[in-house]
C-alpha positions in Angstrom: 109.7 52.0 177.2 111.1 53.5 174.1 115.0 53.7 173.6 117.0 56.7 173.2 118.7 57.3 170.3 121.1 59.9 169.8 123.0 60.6 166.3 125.7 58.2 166.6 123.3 55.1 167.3 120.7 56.6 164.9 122.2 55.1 161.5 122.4 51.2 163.2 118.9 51.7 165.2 116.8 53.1 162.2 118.0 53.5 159.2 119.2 50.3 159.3 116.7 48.4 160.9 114.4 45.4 159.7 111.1 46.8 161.2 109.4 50.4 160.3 110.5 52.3 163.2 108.5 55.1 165.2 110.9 58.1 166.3 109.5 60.3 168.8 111.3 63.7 168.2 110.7 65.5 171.4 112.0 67.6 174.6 112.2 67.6 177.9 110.3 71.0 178.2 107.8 70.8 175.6 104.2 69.5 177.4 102.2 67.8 174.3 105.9 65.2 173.9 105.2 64.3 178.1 101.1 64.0 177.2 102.1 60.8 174.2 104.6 59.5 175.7 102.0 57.4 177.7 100.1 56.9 174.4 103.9 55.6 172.5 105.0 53.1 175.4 101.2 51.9 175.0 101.3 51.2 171.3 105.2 49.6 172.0 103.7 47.0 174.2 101.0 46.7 171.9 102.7 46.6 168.7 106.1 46.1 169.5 106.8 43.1 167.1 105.7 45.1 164.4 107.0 48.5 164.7 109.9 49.9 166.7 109.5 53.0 168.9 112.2 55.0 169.3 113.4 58.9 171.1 115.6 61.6 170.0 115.8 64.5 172.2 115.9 67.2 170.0 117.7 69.5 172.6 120.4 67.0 172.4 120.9 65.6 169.3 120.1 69.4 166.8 122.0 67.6 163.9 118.7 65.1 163.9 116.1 67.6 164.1 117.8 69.9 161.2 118.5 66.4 159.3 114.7 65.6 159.0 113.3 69.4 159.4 112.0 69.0 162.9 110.2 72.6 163.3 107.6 71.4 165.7 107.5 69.0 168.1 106.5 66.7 169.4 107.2 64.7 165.6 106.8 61.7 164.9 108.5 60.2 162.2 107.9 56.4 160.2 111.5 55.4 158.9 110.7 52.3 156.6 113.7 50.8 154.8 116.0 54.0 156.2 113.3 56.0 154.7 111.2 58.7 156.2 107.6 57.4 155.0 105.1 59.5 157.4 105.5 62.8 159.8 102.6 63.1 162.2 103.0 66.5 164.1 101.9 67.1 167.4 99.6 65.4 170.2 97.2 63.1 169.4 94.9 60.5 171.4 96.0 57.1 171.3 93.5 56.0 168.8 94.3 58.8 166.3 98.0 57.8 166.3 97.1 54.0 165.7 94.8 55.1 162.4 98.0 57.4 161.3 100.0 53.9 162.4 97.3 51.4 160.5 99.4 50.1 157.7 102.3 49.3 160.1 100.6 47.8 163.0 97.7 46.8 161.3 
């Protein structure tokens, strides 16, 4: 199960961390974040050692989703080296999001 992350732990959980990291922008109300959340603790258990998946809750943490121009959710964004390498916007099937995830689970 993904972790939450909320501004103050964001800096020490990706930015600074030693694997690419996966974070799931999403809400409690928004539908298409519930459908891949199934599909993210999937590729965790699959992947874990390879890529870090992460939460913010957008509703919670605003100073995060304005930081990285969250407009749409859900987002997911790659952070490799505390950079933001990769947005993929909006629900996808669980292969889908491993081919946008290839080089980093590959």
């Amino acid at each position: 199960m993904p972790k939450n992350v909320t501004t103050a732990s964001f800096q020490a959980d990706v930015l600074q961390n030693t694997k690419p990291v996966l974070v799931d922008f999403w809400a409690e109300w928004c539908g298409p974040c519930r459908m891949i959340a199934p599909i993210l603790d999937q590729i965790e258990a699959e992947h874990g050692s390879k890529l870090e998946i992460v939460k913010v809750n957008v509703d919670n943490e605003p100073q995060l989703a304005m930081n990285y121009n969250v407009t749409g959710i859900p987002l997911l964004g790659v952070f490799v080296g505390g950079q933001l390498v990769k947005q993929v916007v909006g629900a996808k099937p669980k292969a889908m999001l491993e081919q946008d995830l290839a080089q980093w689970i590959g």
